[in-house]
N, C-alpha and C positions, 0 to 999 in steps of 0.2 A: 495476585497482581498488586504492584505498589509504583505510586509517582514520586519521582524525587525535582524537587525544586532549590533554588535559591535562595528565596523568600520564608521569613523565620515562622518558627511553628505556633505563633500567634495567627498570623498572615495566615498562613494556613489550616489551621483549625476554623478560623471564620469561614474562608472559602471552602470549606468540607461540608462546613453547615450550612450557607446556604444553596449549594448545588445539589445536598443531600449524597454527597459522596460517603461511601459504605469503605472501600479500599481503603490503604494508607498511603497517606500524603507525607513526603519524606523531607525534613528540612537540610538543606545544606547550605547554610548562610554563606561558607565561605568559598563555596564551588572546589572543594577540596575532593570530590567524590567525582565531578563532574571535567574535573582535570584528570584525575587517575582515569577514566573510562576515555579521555582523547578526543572528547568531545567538547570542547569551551568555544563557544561563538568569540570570536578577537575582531571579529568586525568594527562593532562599536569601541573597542580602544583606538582601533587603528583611527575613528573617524573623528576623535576625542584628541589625537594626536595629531603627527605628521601627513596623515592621509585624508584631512579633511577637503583636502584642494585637487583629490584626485580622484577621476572622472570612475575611474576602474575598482576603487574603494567606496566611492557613495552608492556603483552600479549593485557593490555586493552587500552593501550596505542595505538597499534596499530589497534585495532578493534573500535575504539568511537574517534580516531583523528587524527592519520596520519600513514600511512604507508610507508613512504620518509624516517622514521629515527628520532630520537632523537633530533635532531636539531632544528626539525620543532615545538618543544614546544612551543618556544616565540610566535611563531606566533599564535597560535589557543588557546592560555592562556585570558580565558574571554568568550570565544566563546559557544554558547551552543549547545546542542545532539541536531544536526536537528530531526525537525520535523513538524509537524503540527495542531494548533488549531482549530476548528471549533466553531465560538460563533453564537448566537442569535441578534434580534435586541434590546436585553436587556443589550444584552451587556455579557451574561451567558455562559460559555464553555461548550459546549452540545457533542462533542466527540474530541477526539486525537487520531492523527499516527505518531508513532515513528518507528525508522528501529532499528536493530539488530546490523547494520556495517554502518560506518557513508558512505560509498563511494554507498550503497543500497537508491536509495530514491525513494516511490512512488510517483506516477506523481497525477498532479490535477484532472486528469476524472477520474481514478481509484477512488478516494478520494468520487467525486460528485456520481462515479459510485455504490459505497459503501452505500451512504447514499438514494440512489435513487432519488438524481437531474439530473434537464436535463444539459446537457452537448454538446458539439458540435456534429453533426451527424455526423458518422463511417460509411463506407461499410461494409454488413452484410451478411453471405452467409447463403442459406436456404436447408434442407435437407428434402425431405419426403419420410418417410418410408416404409408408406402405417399404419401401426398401432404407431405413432407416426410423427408427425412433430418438426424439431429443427431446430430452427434459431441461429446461433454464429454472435458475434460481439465481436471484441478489445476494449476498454475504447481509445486505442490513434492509428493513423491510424502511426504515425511514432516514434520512440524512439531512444534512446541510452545509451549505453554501464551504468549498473548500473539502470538502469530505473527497477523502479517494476511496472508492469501495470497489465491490468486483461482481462482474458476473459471472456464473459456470455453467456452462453447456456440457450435459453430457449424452453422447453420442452414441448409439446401439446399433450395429449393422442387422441387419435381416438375416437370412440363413444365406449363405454361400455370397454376401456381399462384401466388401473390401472396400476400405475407406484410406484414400493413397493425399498426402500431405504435396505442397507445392515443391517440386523437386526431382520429383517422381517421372519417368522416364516412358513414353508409349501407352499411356492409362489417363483418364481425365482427372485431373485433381480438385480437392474440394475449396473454396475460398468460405470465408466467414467475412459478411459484410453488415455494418449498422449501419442506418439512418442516421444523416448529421442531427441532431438536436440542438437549439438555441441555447440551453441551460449545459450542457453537458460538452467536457471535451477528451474525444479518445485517443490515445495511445497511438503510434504504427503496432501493426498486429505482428506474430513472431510466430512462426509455426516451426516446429522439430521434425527433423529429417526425415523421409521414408525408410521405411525397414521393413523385415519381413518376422520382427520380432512379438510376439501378443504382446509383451511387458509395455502396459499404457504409458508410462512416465517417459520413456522414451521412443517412442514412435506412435506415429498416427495411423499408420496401416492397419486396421485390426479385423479379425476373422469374425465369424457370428458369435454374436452373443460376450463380447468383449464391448465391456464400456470404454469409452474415450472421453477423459474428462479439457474441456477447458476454459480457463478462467480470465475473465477480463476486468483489467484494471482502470476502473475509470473517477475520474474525477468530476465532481462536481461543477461544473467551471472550471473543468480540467480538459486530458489527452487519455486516450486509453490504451492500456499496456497490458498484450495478453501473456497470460505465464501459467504452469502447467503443475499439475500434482494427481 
């Protein structure tokens, strides 16, 4: 894993030190790297220029770079829409996560959790239902404020039980519902078509002894968004 920044590799070697970051901190003073990838935040020019007097520029202004205020331009001029790359050992971009609101970021397990790597082990609570067993687990055992992480449910039918997705036609379907929480905001939920396929990734219908994984994306003071692997 490696971060690349704007900020010169002075700037960044001090912030490695004191956050005790291990990874490499990548400098790109002239956002030359961060142009080729098609990702350069133009907000703050635009707010620095002609756009400063326009309702529709400061709104993005304030959602993709800072919300301190106008001022804060100079500083994040160059800077790009956090996010995140995923390459191969080819060197090939094989997916990306971007956020919606730059102060939203999801965290690294969500990310491995997404693509189904292993990741560091979580505490996992287990439920049985007697026609159904569910295991839950968090992508990240601690967070904060702005963190989008996920939970995954996974679902074990009993013997000759069937688990039929919203859609499903003369059979009861299953809903998944959280608790509102004060600190936490979730997603509309998404659920994948009925089928009479075992293969988990796309269907939720599944025979005994077929796990059914799925995963919720939730924010910190965020929405939560469920998504599937």
């Amino acid at each position: 894993m490696a971060a690349i920044s704007y900020d010169s590799p002075e700037i960044l070697a001090e912030f490695s030190r004191r956050r005790g970051i291990t990874f490499p901190l990548l400098s790109d003073s002239d956002s030359a790297t961060i142009k080729a990838y098609g990702i350069l935040n133009t907000v703050a020019e635009e707010v620095l220029g002609s756009g400063k007097d326009d309702p529709a520029v400061i709104a993005d202004f304030n959602r993709y770079a800072s919300v301190t205020g106008l001022d804060a331009a100079n500083l994040v001029k160059g800077t790009p829409y956090p996010g995140t790359f995923i390459l191969d050992r080819q060197g090939r971009v094989t997916s990306r996560f971007f956020e919606e609101f730059y102060r939203e970021r999801i965290t690294a397990s969500t990310i491995m959790m997404k693509l189904g790597a292993a990741s560091a082990p979580v505490q996992a609570m287990k439920i049985f239902a007697g026609h159904v067993d569910i295991t839950t687990y968090p992508s990240d055992p601690v967070i904060a404020p702005g963190n989008r992480f996920a939970l995954a449910v996974n679902v074990t039918p009993a013997q000759h039980v069937h688990v039929y997705a919203p859609g499903a036609q003369g059979y009861r379907i299953v809903k998944f519902e959280m608790a509102d929480q004060p600190y936490v905001r979730f997603l509309p939920l998404a659920y994948p078509a009925s089928g009479s396929s075992r293969t988990v990734t796309s269907t939720w219908k599944a025979s005994s002894q077929t796990k059914v994984t799925r995963i919720l994306s939730i924010s910190a003071r965020g929405a939560c968004q469920m998504f599937f692997r």
